[in-house]
TORLUMLUM-982382 format. One record per residue (C-alpha): x, y, z; residue in one letter. Coordinates in pm, whole numbers, plus 50000, padded with zeros to 5 digits. Layout:
<sites>
site east: X, north: Y, up: Z, aa: a
...
</sites>
This chain:
<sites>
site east: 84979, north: 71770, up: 96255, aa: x
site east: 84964, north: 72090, up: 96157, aa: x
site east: 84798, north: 72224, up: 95840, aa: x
site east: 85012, north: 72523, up: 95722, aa: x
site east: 85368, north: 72590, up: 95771, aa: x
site east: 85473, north: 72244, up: 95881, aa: x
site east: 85569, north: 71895, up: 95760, aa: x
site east: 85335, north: 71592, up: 95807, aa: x
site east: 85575, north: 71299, up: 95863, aa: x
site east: 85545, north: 70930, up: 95934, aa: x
site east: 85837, north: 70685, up: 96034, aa: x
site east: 85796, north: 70312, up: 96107, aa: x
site east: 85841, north: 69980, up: 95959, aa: x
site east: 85638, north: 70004, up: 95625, aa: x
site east: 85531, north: 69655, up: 95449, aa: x
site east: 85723, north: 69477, up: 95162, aa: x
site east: 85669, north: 69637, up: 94827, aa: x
site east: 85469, north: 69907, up: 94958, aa: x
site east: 85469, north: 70210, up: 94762, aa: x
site east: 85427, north: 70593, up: 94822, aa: x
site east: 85176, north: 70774, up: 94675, aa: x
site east: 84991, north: 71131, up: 94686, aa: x
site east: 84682, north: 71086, up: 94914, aa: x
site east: 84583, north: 71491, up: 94956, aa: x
site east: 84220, north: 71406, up: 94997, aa: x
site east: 84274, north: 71161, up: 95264, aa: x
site east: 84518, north: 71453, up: 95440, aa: x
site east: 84262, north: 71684, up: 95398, aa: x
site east: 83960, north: 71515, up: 95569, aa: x
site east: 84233, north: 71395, up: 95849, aa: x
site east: 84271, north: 71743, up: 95883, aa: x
site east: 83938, north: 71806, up: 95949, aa: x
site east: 83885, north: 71614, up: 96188, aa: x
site east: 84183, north: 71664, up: 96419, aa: x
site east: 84081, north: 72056, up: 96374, aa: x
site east: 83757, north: 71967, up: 96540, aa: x
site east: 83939, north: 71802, up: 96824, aa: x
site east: 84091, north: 72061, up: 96895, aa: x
site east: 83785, north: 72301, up: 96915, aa: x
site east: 83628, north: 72035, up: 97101, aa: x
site east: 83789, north: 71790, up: 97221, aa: x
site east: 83525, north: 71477, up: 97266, aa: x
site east: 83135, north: 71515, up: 97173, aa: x
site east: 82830, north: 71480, up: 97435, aa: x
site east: 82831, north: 71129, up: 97469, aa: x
site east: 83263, north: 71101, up: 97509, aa: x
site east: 83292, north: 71021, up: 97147, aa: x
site east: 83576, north: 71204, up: 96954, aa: x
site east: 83463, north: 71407, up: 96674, aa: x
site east: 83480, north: 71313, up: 96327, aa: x
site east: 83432, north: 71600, up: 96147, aa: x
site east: 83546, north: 71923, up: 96092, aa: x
site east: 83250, north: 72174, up: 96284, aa: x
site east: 83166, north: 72449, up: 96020, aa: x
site east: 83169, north: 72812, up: 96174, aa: x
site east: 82864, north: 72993, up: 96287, aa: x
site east: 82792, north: 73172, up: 95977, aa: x
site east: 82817, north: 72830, up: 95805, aa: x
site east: 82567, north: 72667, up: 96103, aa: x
site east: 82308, north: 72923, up: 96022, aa: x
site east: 82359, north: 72871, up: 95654, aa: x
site east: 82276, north: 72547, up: 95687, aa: x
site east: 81980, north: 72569, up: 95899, aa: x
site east: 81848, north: 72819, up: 95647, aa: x
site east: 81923, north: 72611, up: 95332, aa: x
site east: 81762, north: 72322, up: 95506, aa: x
site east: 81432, north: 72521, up: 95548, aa: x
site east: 81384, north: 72533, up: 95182, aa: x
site east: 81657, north: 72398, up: 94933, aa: x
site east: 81447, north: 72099, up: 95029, aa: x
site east: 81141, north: 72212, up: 94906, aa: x
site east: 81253, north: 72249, up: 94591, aa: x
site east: 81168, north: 72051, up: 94324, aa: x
site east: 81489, north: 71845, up: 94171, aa: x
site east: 81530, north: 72011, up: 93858, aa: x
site east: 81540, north: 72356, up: 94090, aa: x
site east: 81793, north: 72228, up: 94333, aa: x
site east: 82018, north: 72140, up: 94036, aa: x
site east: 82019, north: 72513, up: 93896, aa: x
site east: 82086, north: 72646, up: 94279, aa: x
site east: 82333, north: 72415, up: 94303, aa: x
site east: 82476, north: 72494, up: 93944, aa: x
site east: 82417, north: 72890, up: 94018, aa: x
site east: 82633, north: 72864, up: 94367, aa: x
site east: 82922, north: 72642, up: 94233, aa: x
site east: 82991, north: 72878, up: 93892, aa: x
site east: 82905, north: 73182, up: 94089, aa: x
site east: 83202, north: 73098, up: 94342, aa: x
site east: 83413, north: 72976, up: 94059, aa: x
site east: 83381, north: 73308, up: 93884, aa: x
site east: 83435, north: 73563, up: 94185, aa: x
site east: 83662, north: 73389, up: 94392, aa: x
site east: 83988, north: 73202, up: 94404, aa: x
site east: 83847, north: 72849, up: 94639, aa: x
site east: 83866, north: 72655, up: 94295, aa: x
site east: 84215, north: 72768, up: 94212, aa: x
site east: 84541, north: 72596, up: 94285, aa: x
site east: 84730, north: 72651, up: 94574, aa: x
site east: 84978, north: 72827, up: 94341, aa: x
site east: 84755, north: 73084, up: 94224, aa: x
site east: 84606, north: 73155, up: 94494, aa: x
site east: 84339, north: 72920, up: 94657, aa: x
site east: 84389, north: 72706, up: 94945, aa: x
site east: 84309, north: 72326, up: 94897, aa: x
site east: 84116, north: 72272, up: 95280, aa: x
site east: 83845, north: 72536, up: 95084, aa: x
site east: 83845, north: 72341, up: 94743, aa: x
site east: 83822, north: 72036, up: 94902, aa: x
site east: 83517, north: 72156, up: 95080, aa: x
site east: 83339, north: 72241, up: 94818, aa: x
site east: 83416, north: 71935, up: 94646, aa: x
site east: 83242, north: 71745, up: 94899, aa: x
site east: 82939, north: 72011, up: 94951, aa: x
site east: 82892, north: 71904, up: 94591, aa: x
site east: 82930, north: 71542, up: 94603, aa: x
site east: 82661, north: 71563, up: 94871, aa: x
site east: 82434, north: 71822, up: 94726, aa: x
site east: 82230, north: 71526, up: 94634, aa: x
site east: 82150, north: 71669, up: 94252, aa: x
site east: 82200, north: 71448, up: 93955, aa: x
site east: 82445, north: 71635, up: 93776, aa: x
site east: 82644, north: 71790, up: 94044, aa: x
site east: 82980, north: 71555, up: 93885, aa: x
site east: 82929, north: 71762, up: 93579, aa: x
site east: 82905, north: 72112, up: 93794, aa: x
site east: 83219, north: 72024, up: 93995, aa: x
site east: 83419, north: 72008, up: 93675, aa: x
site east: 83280, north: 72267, up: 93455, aa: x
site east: 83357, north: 72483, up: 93809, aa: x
site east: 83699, north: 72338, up: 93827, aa: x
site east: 83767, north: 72391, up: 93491, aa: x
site east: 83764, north: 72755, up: 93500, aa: x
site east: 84042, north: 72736, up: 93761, aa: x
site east: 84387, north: 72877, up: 93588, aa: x
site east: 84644, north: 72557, up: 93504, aa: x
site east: 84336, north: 72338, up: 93591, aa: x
site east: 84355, north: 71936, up: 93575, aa: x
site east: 84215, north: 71773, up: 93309, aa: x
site east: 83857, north: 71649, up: 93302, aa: x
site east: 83935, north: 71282, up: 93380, aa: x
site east: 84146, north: 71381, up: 93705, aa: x
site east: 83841, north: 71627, up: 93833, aa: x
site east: 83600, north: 71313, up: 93799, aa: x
site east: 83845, north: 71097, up: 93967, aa: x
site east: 83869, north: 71361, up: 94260, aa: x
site east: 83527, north: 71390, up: 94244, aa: x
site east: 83491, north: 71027, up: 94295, aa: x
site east: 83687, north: 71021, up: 94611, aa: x
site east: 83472, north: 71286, up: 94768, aa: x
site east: 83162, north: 71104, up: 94688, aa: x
site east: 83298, north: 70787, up: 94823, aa: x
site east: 83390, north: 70981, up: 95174, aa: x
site east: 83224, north: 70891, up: 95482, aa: x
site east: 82922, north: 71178, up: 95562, aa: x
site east: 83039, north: 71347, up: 95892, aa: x
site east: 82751, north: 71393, up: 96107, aa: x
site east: 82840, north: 71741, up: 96189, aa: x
site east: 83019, north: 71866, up: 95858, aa: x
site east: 82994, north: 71940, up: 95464, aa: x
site east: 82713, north: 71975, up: 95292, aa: x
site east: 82543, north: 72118, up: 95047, aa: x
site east: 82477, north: 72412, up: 95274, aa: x
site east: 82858, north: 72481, up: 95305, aa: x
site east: 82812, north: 72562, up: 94930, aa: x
site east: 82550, north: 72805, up: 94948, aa: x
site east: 82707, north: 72976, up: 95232, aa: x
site east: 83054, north: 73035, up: 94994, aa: x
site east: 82817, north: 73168, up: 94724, aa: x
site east: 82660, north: 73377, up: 94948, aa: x
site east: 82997, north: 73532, up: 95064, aa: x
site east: 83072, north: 73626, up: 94740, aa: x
site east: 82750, north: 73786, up: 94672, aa: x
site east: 82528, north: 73534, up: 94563, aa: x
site east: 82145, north: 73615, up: 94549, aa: x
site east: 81923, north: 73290, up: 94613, aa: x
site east: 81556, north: 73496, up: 94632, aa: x
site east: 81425, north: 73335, up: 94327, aa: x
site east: 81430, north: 73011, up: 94484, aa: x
site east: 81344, north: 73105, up: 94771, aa: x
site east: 81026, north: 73244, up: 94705, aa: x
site east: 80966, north: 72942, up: 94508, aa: x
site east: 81040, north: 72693, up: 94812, aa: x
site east: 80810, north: 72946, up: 94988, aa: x
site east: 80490, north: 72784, up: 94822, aa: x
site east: 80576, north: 72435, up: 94944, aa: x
site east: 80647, north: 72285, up: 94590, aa: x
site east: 80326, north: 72529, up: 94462, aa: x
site east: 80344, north: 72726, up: 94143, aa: x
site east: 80386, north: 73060, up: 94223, aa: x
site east: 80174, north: 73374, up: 94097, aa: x
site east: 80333, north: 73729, up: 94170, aa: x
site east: 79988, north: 73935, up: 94213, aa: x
site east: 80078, north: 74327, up: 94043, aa: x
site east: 80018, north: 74553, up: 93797, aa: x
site east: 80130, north: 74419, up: 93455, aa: x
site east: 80146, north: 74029, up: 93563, aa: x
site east: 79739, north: 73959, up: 93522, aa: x
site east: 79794, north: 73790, up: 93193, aa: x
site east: 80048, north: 73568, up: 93355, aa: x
site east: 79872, north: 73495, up: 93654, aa: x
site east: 79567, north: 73481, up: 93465, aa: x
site east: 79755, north: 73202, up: 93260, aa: x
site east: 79881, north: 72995, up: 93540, aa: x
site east: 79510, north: 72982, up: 93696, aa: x
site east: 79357, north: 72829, up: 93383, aa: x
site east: 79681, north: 72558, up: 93405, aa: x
site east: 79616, north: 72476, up: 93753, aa: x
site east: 79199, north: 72458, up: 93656, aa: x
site east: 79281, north: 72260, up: 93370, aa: x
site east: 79485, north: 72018, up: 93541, aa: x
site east: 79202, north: 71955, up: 93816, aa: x
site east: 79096, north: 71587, up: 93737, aa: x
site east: 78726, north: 71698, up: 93793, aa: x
site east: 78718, north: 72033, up: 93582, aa: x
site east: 78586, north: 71999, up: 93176, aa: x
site east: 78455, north: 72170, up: 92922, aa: x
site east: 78089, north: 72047, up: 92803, aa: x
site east: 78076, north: 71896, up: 92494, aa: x
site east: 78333, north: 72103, up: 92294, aa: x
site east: 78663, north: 72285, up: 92450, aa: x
site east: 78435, north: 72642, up: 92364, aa: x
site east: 78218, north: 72469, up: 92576, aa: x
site east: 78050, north: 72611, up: 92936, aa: x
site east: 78325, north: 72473, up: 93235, aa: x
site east: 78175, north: 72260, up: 93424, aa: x
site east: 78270, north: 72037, up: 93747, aa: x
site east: 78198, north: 71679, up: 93736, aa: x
site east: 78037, north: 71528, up: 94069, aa: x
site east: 77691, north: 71364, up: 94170, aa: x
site east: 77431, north: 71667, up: 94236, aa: x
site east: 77281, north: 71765, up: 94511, aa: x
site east: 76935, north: 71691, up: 94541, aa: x
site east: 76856, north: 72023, up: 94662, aa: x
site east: 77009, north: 72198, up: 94366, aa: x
site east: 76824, north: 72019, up: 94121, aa: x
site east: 76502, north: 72170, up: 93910, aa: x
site east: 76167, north: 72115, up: 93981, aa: x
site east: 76056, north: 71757, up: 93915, aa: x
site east: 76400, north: 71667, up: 93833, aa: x
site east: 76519, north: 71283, up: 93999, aa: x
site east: 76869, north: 71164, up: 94027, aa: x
site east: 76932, north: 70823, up: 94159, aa: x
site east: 77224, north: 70614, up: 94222, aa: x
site east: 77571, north: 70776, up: 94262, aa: x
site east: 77647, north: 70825, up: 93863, aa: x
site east: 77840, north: 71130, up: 93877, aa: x
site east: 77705, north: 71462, up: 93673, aa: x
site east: 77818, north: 71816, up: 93577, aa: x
site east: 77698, north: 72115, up: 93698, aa: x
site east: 77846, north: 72447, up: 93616, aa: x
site east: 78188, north: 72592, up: 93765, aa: x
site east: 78117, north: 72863, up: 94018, aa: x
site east: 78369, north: 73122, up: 94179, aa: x
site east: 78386, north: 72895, up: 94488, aa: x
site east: 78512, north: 72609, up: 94256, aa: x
site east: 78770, north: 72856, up: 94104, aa: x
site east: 78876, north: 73002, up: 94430, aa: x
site east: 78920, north: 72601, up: 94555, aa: x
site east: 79138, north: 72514, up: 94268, aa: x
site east: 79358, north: 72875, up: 94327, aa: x
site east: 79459, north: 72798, up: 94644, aa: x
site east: 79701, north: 72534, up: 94501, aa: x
site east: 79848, north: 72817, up: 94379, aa: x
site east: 80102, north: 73008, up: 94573, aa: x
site east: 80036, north: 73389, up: 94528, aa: x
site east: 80304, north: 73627, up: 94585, aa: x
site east: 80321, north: 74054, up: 94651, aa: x
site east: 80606, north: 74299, up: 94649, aa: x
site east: 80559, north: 74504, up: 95001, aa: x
site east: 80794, north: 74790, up: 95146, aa: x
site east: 81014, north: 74495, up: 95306, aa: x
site east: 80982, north: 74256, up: 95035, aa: x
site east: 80851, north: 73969, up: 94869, aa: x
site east: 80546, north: 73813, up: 95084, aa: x
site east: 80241, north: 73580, up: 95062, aa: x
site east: 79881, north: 73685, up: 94989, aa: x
site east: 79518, north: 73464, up: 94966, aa: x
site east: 79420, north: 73434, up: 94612, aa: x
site east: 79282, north: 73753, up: 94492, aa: x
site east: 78887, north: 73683, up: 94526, aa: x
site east: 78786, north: 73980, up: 94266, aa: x
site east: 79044, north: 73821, up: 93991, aa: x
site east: 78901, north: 73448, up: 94076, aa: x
site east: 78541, north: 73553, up: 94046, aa: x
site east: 78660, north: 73719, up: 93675, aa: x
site east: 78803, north: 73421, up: 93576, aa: x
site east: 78466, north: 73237, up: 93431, aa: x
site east: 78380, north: 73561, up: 93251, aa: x
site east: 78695, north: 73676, up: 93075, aa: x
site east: 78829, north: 73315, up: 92965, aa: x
site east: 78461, north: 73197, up: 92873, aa: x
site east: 78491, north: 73031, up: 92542, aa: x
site east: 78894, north: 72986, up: 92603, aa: x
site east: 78938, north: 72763, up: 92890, aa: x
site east: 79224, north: 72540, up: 92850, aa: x
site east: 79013, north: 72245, up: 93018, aa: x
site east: 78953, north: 71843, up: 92851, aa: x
site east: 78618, north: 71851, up: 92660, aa: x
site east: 78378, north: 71618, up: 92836, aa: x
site east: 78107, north: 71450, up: 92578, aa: x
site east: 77946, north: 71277, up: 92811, aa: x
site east: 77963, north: 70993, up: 93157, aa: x
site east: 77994, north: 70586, up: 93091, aa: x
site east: 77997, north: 70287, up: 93294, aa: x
site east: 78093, north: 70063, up: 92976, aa: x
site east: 78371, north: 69944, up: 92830, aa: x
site east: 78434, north: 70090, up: 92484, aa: x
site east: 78449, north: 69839, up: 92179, aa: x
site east: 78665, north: 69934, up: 91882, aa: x
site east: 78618, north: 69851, up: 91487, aa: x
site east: 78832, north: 69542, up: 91517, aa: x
site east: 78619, north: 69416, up: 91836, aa: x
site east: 78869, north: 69454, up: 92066, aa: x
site east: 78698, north: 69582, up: 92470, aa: x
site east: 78887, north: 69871, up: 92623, aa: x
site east: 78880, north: 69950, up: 93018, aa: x
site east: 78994, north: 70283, up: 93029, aa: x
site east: 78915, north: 70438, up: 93409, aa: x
site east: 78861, north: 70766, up: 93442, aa: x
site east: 78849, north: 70998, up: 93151, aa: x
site east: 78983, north: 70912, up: 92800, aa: x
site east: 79063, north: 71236, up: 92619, aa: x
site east: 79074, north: 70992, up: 92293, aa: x
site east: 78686, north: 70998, up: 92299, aa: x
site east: 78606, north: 71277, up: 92554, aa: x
site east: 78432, north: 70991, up: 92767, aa: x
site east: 78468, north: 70983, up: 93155, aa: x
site east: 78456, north: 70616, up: 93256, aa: x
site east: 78281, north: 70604, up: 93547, aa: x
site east: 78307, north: 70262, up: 93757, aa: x
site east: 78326, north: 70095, up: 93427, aa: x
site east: 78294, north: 69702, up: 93488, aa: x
site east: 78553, north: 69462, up: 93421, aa: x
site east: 78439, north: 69138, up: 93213, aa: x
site east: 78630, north: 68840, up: 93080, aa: x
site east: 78599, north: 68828, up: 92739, aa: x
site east: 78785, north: 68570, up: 92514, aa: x
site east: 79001, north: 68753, up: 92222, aa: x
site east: 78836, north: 68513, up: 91993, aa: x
site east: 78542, north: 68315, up: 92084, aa: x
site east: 78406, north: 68041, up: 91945, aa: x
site east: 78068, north: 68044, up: 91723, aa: x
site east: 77874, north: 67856, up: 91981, aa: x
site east: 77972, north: 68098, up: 92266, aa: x
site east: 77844, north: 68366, up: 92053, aa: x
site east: 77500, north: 68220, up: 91962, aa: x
site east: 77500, north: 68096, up: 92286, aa: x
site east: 77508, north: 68453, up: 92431, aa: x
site east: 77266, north: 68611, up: 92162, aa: x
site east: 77001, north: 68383, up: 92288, aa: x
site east: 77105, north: 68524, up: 92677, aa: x
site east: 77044, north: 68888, up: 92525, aa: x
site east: 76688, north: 68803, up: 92317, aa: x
site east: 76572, north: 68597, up: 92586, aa: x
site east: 76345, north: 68893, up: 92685, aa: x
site east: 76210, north: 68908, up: 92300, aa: x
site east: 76228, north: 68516, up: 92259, aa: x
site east: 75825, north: 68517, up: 92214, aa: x
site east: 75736, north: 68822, up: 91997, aa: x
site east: 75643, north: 68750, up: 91676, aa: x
site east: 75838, north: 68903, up: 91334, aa: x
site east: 75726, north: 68851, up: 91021, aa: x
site east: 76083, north: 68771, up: 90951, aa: x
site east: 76223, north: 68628, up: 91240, aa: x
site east: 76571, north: 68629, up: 91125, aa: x
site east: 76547, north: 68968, up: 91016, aa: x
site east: 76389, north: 69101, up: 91321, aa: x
site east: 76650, north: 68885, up: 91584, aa: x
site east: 76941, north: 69084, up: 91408, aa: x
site east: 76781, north: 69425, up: 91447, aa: x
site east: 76695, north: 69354, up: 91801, aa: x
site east: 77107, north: 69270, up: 91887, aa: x
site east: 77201, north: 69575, up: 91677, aa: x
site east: 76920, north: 69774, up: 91893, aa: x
site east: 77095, north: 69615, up: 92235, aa: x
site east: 77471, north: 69674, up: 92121, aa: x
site east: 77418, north: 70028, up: 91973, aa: x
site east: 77204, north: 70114, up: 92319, aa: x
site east: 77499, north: 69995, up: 92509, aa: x
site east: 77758, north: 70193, up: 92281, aa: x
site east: 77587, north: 70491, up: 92219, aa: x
site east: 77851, north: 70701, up: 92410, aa: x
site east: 78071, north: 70609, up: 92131, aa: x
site east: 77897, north: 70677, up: 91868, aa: x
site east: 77858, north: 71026, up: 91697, aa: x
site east: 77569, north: 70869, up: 91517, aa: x
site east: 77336, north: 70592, up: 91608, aa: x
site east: 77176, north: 70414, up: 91308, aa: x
site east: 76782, north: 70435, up: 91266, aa: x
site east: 76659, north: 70104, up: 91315, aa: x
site east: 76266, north: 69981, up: 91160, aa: x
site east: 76064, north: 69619, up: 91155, aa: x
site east: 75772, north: 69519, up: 90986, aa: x
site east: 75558, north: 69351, up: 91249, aa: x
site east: 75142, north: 69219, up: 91230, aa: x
site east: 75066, north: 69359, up: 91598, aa: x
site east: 74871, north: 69626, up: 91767, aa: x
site east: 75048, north: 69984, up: 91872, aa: x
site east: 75047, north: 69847, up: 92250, aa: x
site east: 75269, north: 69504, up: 92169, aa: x
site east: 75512, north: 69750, up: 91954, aa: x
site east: 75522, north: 70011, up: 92270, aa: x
site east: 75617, north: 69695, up: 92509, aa: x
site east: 75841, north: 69609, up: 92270, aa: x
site east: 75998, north: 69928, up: 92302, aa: x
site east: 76014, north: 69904, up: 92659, aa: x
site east: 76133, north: 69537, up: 92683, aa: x
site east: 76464, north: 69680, up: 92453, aa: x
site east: 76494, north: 69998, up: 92687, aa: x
site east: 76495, north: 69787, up: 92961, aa: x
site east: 76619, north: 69407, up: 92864, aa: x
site east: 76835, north: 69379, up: 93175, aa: x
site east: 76592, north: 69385, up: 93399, aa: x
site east: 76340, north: 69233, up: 93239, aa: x
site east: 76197, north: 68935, up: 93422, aa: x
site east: 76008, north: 68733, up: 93203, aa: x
site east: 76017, north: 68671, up: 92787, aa: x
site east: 75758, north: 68963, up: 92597, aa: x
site east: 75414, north: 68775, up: 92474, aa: x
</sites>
C-alpha cells in the first residue's frame, strides 16, 4: 500500500449484491498502521503494531500535555481544546481539502485527537473548525465523520488529544494561561504584583468565605470568627467549657494564612511565571482592611435542635442553615408523626410537666400552659428573635418560686416531681 502516488487495489471473488462504497476513514487508519510497521516492524512482546507512532516532537507533546491538560478543570480543557482546534483551523491548511491544499492523513488526525480529547463539546469544535475549511461539507457530513472517528478503536500508541496541541503549537499557539492554571493543581490562582492587590485581595476573602468553619458574628459587619470547641487554655479567668459543643473565637493571621494556602499564588520573575508562599504581610492585613466587609455567612448563634416552623412542621438541617444563620451542631434525629393524635399529645405534656406535676398554681390550667410555653420557647430560643415574657400568680415563698425556676432550667434532668 502506499499512501501517495499510488493506487490501492483489491481483486478477488466479492459476495452477491455487494456494493462499493467510499471508506477514506477506514483507508486512513489502515494507513496508519501499516506506516508503523514499517518503522517498526513488531512491538516488545512480538505483537504487530496497531497504530501509527507519532514523531518525537509529537511524543514530547504528549508527555507535556499529559502533565497538566489533566489538571484542568473540564470547563478549562474544553476552551484549550476549542483554542487549539480554531487556532489550527485559522493558520493552517490541515482542515482543508485535499484540493486546496491540505492532506487528509493530517485532517484525519485531528479528527480523532478531537474525538478523544475527552471534552463535552469537542463534536461541536470539530465542525465549527471544519467549517472554516474552503468548499467545506455540510454540517451533517462533519458529524457523521466525526462519528466514525469516535467510534475508532484507541491505538495504544497513537492520537490523542496531545496530537492536537502539538499542531497548535506548530502554528504558534500559546497555552501559558492554562498552564499556569494546571500549575496550582485545580487551585485558584493569585498573580502576587503591583496593581493586582485588589484582585488578590478579592479572591482571599472567596476562598475565606467558602471555608465551612469561617463566619461572621451575629451580622455579616460582624467580627470573623472561626467556629471550633476552645481550648481550655485560651479561655478567661473562671471561664468553664464542657462537653464538645463547638464555639467561636476570633480569626487570627494563622487562620488566614491556613485558608491562603488553598490558594495558588503566582510571580512574574526574569525567566517567567513561577510559584510563591502566600504573601504573610498581605495575609496578616487581611482582618484589618476588610473588617466590616468580609464576604463570610453571618453566624447567630450554635444548636443541637431541630428547628420547628409556624405550621409545626420539625426541620433537621446539619450543619449551618444560612436561612436562619443557625449552625446545627449534632442536632438529634426524632420520629415525630406529621399529625398526631390528641392523646399522644396530652400524653407527652404530662412526660414534659412531670417535673412540675406537684407545685401548686392558683390556676392550675393556667399555670400548666405557661410552664409548656416556658419548655418549648427554652428549647426554640435559637429561633426566635424574641422570646415572650412569661408571669404566674402563685401563694408560695421566694425559695419554692426560685426552685421552680430551676426545675424549668433544668426539667431534663430533673429526677424527681418539685414539692
Amino acid at each position: 500500500m502506499y499512501t501517495a502516488g499510488r493506487f490501492f487495489t483489491m481483486t478477488g471473488r466479492g459476495a452477491q449484491d455487494a456494493g462499493i462504497i467510499a471508506a477514506p476513514e477506514a483507508f486512513a487508519a489502515l494507513a496508519e498502521e501499516l506506516q508503523a510497521q514499517i518503522k517498526d516492524p513488531h512491538s516488545g512482546d512480538g505483537d504487530l503494531l496497531t497504530a501509527a507512532l507519532p514523531e518525537n516532537g509529537e511524543q514530547t507533546a504528549d508527555a507535556e500535555t499529559n502533565a497538566w491538560f489533566g489538571n484542568l478543570p473540564p470547563e478549562k480543557q474544553n476552551e484549550v481544546v476549542r483554542y487549539a482546534a480554531l487556532h489550527i483551523a485559522k493558520n493552517s491548511k490541515l482542515f482543508e481539502l485535499t484540493g486546496n491544499g491540505g492532506n487528509y492523513q493530517d485532517y484525519w488526525k485531528l479528527a480523532l485527537a478531537l474525538s478523544r480529547s475527552g471534552v463535552a463539546e469537542a463534536e461541536d469544535i470539530f465542525v465549527e473548525a471544519a467549517s472554516t475549511a474552503k468548499d467545506a461539507d455540510a454540517d451533517e457530513a462533519l458529524r457523521s465523520f466525526f462519528k466514525n472517528c469516535e467510534d475508532a478503536q484507541p491505538r495504544t500508541n497513537g492520537v490523542t488529544v496531545g496530537t492536537l496541541l502539538y499542531s497548535a503549537i506548530q502554528c504558534g499557539a500559546d497555552f501559558s494561561q492554562w498552564k499556569q492554571t494546571a500549575d496550582g493543581s485545580g487551585s485558584e490562582v493569585a498573580w502576587f504584583m503591583p496593581g493586582k492587590e485588589e484582585k488578590c485581595r478579592k479572591l482571599l476573602d472567596c476562598v475565606v468565605a467558602t471555608d465551612p468553619r469561617t463566619y461572621t458574628l451575629g451580622d455579616p459587619t460582624g467580627p470573623l470568627v472561626i467556629l471550633r470547641v476552645p481550648d481550655k487554655d485560651a479561655l478567661p479567668p473562671e471561664t468553664r467549657w464542657e462537653g464538645d459543643l463547638p464555639g467561636t473565637t476570633l480569626a487570627t493571621p494563622a487562620d488566614i494564612m491556613q485558608r491562603a494556602e488553598r490558594i495558588c499564588w503566582m510571580k512574574e520573575g526574569k525567566f517567567g511565571p513561577y510559584r510563591i508562599r502566600p504573601p504573610r504581610d498581605f495575609i496578616s492585613d487581611y482582618l484589618m482592611q476588610m473588617l466590616g466587609q468580609y464576604g463570610a455567612r453571618p453566624l447567630r448563634s450554635i444548636v443541637r435542635v431541630p428547628s420547628i416552623d409556624g405550621d409545626g412542621e420539625i426541620h433537621f438541617v446539619p450543619g449551618y442553615d444560612p436561612q436562619t444563620g443557625l449552625f446545627h451542631d449534632k442536632s438529634p434525629t426524632i420520629d415525630v408523626p406529621l399529625k398526631p393524635s390528641h392523646d399522644a399529645a396530652r400524653r407527652s405534656a404530662e412526660v414534659l410537666l412531670f417535673p412540675f406535676s406537684e407545685y401548686q398554681f392558683d390556676n392550675p390550667a393556667a399555670g400548666q400552659a405557661l410552664l409548656l410555653a416556658a419548655i418549648f420557647t427554652a428549647i426554640e430560643r435559637p429561633f426566635l428573635s424574641v422570646a415572650q415574657c412569661l408571669s404566674c400568680a402563685v401563694r408560695c415563698q421566694a425559695l419554692a418560686r426560685e426552685r421552680l425556676c430551676a426545675a424549668w432550667c433544668g426539667w431534663h434532668s430533673t429526677p424527681r416531681p418539685l414539692s
